[in-house]
N, C-alpha and C positions, 0 to 999 in steps of 0.2 A: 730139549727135554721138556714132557709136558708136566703139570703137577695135578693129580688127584685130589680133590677136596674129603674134606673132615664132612660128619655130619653135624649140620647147623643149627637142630632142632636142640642140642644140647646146653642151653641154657635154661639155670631156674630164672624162678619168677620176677626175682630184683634185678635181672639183665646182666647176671655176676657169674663171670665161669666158672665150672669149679675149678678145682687146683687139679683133682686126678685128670678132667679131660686135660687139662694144660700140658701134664707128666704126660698123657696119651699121644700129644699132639708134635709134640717135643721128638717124642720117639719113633712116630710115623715118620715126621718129614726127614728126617736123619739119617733114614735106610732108603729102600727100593719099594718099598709099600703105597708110598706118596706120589711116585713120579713114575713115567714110564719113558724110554727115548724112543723118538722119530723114528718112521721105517726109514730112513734113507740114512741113520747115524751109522749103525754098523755097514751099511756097505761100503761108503765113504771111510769109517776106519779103519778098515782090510785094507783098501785100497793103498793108503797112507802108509799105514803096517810094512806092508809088502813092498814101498817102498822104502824106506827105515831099513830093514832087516838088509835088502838086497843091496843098501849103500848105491845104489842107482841113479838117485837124483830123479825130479819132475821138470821135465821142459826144461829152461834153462836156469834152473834150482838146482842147486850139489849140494843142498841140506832143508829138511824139510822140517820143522817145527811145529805140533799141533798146542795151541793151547787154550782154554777157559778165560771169560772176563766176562765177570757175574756182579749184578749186584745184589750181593748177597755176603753171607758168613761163610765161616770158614769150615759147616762143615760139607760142603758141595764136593771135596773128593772123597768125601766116605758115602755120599749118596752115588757118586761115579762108581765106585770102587764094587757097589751091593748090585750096582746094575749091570757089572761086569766089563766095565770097562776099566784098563790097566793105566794108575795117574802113577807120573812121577812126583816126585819132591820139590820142584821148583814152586814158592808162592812168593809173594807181594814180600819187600824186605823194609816194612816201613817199623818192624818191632813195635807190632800191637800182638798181645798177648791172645789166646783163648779166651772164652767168657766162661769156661767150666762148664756150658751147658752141655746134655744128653748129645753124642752124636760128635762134639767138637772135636777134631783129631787132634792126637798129641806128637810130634816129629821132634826130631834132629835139630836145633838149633842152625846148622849147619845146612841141613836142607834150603832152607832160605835164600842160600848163594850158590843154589847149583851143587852142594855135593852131594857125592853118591859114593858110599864102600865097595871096595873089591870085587864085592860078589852080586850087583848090580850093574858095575858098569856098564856092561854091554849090553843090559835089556833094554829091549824096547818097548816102549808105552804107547798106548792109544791115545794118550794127553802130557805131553812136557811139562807143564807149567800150569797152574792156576791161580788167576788172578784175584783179588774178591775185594768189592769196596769196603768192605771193613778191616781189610786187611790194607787196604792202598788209603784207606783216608777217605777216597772221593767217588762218587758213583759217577757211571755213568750219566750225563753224557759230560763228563769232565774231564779236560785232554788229561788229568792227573792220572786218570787210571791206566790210560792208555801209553803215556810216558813210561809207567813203572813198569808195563808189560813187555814196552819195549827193550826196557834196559834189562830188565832178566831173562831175555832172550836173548839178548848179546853175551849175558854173562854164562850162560847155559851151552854158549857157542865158543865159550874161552877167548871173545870179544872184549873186552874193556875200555877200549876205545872211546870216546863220547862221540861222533860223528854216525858211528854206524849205517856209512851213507851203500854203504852193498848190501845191507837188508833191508829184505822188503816183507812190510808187513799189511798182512791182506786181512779184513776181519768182515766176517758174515754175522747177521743177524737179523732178527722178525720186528725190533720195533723201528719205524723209519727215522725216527729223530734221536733216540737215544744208541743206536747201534750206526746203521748206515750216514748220518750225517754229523755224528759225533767222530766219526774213524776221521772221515773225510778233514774233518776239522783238525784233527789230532795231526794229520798228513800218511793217512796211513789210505791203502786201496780198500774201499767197499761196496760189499756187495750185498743186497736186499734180500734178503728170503720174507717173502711174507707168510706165516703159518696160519693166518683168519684172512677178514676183508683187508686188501692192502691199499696201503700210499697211492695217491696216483702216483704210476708208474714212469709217465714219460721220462725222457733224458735222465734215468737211472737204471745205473749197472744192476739189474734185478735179476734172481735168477730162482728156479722153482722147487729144485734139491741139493742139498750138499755132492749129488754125485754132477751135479750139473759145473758145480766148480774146477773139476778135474779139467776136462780139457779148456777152462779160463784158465789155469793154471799154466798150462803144455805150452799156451801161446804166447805166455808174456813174451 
């Protein structure tokens, strides 16, 4: 997901924002206004979809999990949601609150640990879960965030287990040390997308689109 900048010309003279551009800015980043996603995000979520829906499994996957680990707030699935991508309710279960601001979603208490009513159950999301450091405590590249994600994706699986040694968790990302060498660290599979000038490359699992990861996926 890339982000659209504000205009920057918008300060008076004493170097003091105002407060309406603040309310303006607030509002922007919160929707679909601010950001736009990758050409290669919807093809990749079809693909996943279409998995999901058909109960099919990927390569030697019989459950297929897509989720968000952002450092960021918590309102990144209302920014998915304007962009038209479909998020579930799983987030970070560390009980930090909203901050009231413009854009911050309100849910389920419940959501938190994976539930979903009657009349959800069986949808299918473009996104399971999202993570967000201010929901988990820890940014990136902190195994904290990535520990919390992994354990509510066991609990999203009706896992409970602490071992969760049969998931495998694979995480893509554009910066090299806070995504790709942060997973690695965590003990999770990563894989490099660079979206600018990237990392030297050598001896890293690098790859150039999210649809490039499908058949990395077919072969595990």
């Amino acid at each position: 997901m890339s982000c659209a900048g504000g205009n920057s010309s918008a300060v008076d003279n004493t170097g003091t924002v105002p407060g309406a551009l603040v309310s303006h800015l607030l509002d922007r980043f919160a929707g679909s206004e601010g950001y736009a996603l990758f050409d290669d995000v919807g093809p990749f979520l079809a693909v996943v979809r279409a998995v999901k829906s058909q109960r099919r499994g990927l390569g030697p996957f019989e459950r297929v999990l897509v989720g968000v680990i952002s450092n960021s707030d918590d309102r990144v699935p209302a920014v998915l949601r304007a962009l038209g991508v479909t998020v579930g309710d799983v987030r970070a279960d560390q009980g930090v609150e909203s901050m009231r601001l413009p854009g911050f979603e309100e849910r389920d208490p419940a959501a938190g640990s994976g539930g979903k009513n009657a009349s959800t159950i069986d949808q299918v999301d473009d996104v399971d879960l999202v993570i967000t450091s201010y929901e988990a405590g820890e940014e990136k590249p902190s195994r904290v965030i990535f520990d919390v994600a992994r354990r509510q994706a066991r609990r999203l699986l009706g896992d409970e287990g602490e071992s969760g040694d049969d998931l495998v968790c694979v995480h893509v990302g554009d910066d090299f040390d806070k995504d790709y060498q942060a997973a690695l660290n965590a003990g999770w599979d990563g894989y490099y997308l660079p979206r600018g000038p990237a990392h030297d490359p050598q001896g890293n699992r690098i790859i150039h689109s999210l649809m490039d990861l499908i058949p990395e996926l077919e072969a595990y």
